[in-house]
C-alpha positions as CSV (number, residue, x, y, z in Angstrom):
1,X,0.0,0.0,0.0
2,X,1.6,3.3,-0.5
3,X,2.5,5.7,2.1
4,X,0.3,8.8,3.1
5,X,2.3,11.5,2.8
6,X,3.5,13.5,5.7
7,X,0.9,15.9,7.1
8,X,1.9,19.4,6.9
9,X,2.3,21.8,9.8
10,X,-0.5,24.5,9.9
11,X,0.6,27.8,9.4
12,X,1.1,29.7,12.8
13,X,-2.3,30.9,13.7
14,X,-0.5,34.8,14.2
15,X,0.5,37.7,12.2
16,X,4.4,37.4,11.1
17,X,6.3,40.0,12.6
18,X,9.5,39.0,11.1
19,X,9.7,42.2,9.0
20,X,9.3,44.5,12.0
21,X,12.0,42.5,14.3
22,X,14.0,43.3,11.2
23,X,13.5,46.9,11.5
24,X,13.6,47.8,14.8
25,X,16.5,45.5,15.2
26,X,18.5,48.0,12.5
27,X,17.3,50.5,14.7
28,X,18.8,49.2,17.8
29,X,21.9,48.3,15.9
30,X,21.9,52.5,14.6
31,X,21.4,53.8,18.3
32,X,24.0,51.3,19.4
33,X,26.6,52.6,16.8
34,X,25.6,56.5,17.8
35,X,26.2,55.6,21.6
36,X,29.7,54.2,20.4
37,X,30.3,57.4,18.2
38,X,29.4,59.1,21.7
39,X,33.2,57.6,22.7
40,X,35.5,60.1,20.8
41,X,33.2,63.1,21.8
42,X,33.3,62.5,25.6
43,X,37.6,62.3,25.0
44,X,37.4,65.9,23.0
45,X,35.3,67.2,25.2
46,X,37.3,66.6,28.3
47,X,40.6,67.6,26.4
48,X,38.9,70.7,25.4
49,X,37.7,71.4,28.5
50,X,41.1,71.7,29.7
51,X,42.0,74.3,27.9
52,X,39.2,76.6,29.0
53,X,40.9,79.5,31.0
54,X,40.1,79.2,34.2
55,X,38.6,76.0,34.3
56,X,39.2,72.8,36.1
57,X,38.4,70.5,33.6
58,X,37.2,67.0,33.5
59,X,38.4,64.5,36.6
60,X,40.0,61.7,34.9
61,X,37.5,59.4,37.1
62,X,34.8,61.2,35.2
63,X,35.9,60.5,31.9
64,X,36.6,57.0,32.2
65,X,33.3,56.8,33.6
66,X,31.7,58.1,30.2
67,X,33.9,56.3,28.1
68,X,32.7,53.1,29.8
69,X,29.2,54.0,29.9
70,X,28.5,54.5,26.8
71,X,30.5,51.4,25.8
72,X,28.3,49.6,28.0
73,X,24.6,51.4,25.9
74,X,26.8,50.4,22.3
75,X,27.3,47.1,23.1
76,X,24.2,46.2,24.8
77,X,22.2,47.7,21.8
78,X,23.9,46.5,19.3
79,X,23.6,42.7,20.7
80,X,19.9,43.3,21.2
81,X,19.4,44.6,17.7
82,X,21.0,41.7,16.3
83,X,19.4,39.5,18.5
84,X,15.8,41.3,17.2
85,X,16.9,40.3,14.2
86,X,17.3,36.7,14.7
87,X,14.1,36.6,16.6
88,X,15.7,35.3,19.2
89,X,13.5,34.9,22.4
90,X,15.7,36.5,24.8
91,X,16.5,39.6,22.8
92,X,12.3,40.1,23.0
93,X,12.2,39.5,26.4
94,X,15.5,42.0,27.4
95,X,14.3,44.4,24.9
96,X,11.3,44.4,26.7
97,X,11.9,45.1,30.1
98,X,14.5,47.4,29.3
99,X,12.4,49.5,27.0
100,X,10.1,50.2,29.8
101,X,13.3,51.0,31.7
102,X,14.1,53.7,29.9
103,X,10.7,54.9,28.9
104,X,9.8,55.3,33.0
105,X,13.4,57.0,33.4
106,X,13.7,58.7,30.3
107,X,9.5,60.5,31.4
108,X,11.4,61.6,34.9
109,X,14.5,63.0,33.0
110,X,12.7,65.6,30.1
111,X,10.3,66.1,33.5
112,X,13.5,67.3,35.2
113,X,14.8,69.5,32.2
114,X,11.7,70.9,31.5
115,X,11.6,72.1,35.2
116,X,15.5,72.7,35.6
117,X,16.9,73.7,32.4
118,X,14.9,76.9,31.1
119,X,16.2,78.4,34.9
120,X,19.7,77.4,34.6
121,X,20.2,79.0,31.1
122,X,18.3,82.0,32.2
123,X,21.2,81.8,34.9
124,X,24.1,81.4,32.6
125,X,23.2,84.8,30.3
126,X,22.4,86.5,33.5
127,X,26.1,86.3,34.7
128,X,27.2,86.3,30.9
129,X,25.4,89.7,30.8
130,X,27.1,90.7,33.6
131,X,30.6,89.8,32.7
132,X,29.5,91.5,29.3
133,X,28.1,94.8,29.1
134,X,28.0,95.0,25.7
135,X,26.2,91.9,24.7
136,X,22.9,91.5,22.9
137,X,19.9,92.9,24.0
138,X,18.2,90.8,27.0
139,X,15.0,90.5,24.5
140,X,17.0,88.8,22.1
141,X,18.5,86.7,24.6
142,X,15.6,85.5,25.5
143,X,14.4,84.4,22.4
144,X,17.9,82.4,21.5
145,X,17.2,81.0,25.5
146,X,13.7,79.9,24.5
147,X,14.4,78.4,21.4
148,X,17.8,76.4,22.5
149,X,15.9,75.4,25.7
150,X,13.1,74.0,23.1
151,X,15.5,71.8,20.7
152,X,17.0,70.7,23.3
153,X,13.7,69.0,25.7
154,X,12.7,68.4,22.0
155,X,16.0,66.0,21.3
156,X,16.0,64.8,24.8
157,X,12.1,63.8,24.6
158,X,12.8,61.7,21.2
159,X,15.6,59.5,22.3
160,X,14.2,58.8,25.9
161,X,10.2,59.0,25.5
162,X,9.0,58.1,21.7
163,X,12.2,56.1,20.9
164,X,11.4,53.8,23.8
165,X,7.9,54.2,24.0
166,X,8.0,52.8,20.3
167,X,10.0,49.7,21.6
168,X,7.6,49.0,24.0
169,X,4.1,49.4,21.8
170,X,5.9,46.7,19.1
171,X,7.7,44.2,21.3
172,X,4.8,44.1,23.9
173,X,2.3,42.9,21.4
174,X,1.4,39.3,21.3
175,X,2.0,38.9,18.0
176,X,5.8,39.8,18.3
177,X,6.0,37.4,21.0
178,X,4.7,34.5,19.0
179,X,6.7,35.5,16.2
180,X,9.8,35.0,18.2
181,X,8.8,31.5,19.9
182,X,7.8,30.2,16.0
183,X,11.4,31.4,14.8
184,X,13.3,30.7,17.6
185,X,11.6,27.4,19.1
186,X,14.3,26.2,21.7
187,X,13.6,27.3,25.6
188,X,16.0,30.1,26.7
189,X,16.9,31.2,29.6
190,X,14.9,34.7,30.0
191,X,11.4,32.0,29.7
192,X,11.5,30.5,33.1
193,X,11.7,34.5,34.6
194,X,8.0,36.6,34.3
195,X,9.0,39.9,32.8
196,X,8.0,41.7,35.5
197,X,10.7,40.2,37.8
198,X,13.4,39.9,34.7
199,X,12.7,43.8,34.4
200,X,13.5,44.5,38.2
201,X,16.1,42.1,37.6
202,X,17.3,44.1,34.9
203,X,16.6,47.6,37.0
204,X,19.6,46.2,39.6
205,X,22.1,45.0,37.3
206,X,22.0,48.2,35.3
207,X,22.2,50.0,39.0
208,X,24.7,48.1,40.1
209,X,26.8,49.0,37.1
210,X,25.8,53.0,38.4
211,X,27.0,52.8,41.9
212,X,30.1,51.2,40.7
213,X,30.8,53.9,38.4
214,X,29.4,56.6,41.1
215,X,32.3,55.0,43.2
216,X,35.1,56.0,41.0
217,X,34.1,59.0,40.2
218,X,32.2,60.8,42.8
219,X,32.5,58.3,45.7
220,X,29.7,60.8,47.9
221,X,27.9,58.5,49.4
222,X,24.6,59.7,51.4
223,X,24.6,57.6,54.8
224,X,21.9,58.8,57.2
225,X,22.4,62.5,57.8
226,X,26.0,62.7,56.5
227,X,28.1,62.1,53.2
228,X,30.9,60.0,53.3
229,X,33.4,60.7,51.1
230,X,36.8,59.5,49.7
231,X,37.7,55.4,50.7
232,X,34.6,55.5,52.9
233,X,32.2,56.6,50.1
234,X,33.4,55.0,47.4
235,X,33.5,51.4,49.8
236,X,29.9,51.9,50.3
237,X,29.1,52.7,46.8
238,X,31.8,49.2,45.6
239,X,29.5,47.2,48.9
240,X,25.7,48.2,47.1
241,X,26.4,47.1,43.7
242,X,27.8,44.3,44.9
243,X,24.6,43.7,47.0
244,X,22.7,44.7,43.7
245,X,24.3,41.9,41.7
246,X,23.3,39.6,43.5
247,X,19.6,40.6,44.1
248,X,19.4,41.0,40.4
249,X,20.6,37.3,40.4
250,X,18.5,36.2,43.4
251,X,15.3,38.0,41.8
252,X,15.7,36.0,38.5
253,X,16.0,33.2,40.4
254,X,12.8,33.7,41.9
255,X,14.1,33.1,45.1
256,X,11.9,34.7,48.1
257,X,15.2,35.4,49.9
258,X,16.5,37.9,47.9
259,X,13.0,39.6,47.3
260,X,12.8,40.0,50.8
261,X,16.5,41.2,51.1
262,X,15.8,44.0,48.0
263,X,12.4,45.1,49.8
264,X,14.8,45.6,53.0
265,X,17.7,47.1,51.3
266,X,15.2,49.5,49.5
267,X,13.7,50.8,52.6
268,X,16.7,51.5,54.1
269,X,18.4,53.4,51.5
270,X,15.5,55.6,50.7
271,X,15.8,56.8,54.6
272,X,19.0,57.1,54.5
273,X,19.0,59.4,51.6
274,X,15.9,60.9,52.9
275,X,17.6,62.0,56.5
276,X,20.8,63.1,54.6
277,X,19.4,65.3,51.4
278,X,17.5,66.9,54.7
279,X,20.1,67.8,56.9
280,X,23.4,67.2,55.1
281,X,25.6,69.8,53.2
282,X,26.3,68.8,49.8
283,X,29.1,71.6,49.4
284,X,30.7,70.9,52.2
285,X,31.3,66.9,50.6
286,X,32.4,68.1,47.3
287,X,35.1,70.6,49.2
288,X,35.9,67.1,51.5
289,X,36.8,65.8,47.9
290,X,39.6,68.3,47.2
291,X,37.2,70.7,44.9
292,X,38.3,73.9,44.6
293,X,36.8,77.5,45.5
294,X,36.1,78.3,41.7
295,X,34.7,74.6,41.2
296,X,32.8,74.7,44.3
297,X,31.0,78.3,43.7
298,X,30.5,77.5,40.1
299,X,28.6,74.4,41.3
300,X,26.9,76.8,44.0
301,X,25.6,79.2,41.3
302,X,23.9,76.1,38.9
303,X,20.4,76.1,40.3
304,X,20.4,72.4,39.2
305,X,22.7,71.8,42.3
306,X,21.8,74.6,44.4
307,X,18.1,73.1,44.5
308,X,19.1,69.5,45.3
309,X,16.4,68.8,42.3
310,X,18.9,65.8,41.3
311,X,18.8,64.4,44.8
312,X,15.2,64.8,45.4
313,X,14.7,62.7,42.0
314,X,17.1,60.4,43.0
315,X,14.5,60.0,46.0
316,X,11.9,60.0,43.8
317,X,13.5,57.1,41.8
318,X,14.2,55.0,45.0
319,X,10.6,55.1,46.0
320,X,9.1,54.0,42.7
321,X,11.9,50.9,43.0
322,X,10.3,50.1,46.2
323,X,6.7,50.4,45.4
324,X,7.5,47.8,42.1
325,X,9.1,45.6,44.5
326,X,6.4,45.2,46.8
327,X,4.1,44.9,43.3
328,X,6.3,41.4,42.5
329,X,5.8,39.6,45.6
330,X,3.0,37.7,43.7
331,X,5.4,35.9,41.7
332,X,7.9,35.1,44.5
333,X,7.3,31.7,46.7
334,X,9.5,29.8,48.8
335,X,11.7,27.4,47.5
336,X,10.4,23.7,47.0
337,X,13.3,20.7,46.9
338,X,11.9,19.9,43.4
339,X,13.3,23.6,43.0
340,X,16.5,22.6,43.8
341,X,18.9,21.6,41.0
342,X,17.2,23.8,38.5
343,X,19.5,25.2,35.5
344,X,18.6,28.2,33.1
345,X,18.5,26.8,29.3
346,X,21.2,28.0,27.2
347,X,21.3,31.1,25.0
């Protein structure tokens, strides 16, 4: 009798979204190679800034800080856009969670700007009108104030609200997701972690990477109702992202444990930074760090610093982390022997 011939698979019962993993893959792979042209900028920039007449110019600390950070943005970018191209499960998942990162970040930032940034160039051609008599008319200032202030919340509001934002509309839908798990059938090791918890996972590792950096550069650590500075500082700042690596680890492990520890740890720091951006003197820290009198009163005339606006955010951002935290103790149980043993999938 012949053979009946092999029944053939139904076509996936979604919409293909091949083509735009495609796209928005170049696009991560574009932003990726603007971050790494970002490289030789932040090296002029702090050689130029040297030879600014009475100016300090960059700390070295400072520039090796940029220089690695926006390594860091090049190469993560570029190996999710080429991941998103692959349709590779994992670079869904990362893009994911990281998208709505930076969209929740990137609101609070061109928030902050649009607050801080009009007064603080208002403050610059104030004191350039003073050093200058003879400038341009103060009406004409503030129509060249007004429209720089503009393109810039303009520029800022594209790469850190609609450029994310985008992300998040196309890689959240369904079909994107289906897409990925029809192209890219094997189990990987983002599947076994909800996004929820792989995006407060995420949140820590990328803040671990922060207070690390924070540490070399500006080891001013805020430690209830006092900075510490200098080895003291930057220890405490080297001891959190250390602690953060491993909650990021513990929390996509879904180990109760380390939910409970981040819930703790949270808590604490946000009173700690509370009782210290309340009673503590910011100036006095930097001048501990061996600023000078023209750094220090250039930094006391930018209304950005002379406000504590960056502090009070960086409040601000603590208390949202701890809020989410308490949000994911749904997903968080305590551990079961037949959890014991278990190994992520490969990449």
């Amino acid at each position: 009798m012949p053979q009946a011939p092999a029944p053939i698979a139904p076509p996936p019962a979604f919409t293909d979204r091949s083509t735009g993993l495609l796209i928005f893959g170049i696009i991560q792979i574009i932003l990726g190679l603007l971050a790494a042209l970002m490289i030789p900028f932040a090296m002029l920039g702090a050689f130029m800034s040297r030879l600014v007449p009475g100016a300090a110019g960059m700390r070295p600390g400072q520039v090796v800080s940029g220089i690695v950070t926006y390594a860091v943005i090049a190469a993560a970018l570029i190996t999710l856009g080429v991941g998103s191209v692959q349709a590779k499960r994992w670079a869904r998942a990362l893009t994911l969670v990281t998208a709505w990162y930076g969209l929740i970040m990137g609101s609070l930032i061109t928030i902050l700007l649009t607050a801080v940034l009009p007064v603080s160039m208002r403050s610059v051609m104030a004191q350039a009108q003073q050093n200058s008599p003879d400038a341009a008319s103060p009406g004409l200032s503030a129509a060249v104030v007004a429209i720089i202030v503009t393109l810039i919340i303009v520029f800022v509001a594209f790469f850190l609200i609609v450029v994310p934002l985008a992300l998040v509309i196309f890689y959240g839908r369904k079909d994107v997701d289906l897409t990925c798990r029809h192209r890219d059938p094997v189990e990987r090791w983002t599947d076994h972690t909800p996004l929820p918890v792989l995006g407060a996972s995420a949140v820590l590792f990328i803040g671990a990477f922060f207070l690390l950096s924070a540490g070399i550069t500006t080891p001013i650590f805020p430690f209830f109702g006092r900075y510490l500075t200098g080895i003291a500082g930057a220890g405490c700042f080297f001891a959190f992202a250390a602690l953060d690596l491993y909650l990021s680890v513990a929390l996509f492990r879904l180990r109760i444990a380390g939910w409970w520890i981040a819930v703790v740890a949270a808590l604490v720091r946000i009173v700690s930074m509370a009782l210290t951006y309340g009673r503590a003197d910011l100036m006095r820290a930097y001048s501990k760090m061996g600023m000078s009198g023209s750094e220090l009163q250039m930094l006391n005339s930018t209304p950005l610093f002379r406000s504590h606006v960056i502090l009070w955010w960086g409040l601000l951002s603590g208390i949202l982390l701890f809020g989410y935290l308490l949000f994911l103790k749904r997903y968080f149980k305590p551990l079961t022997p037949s959890d014991v043993g278990l190994t992520a999938p490969p990449l």
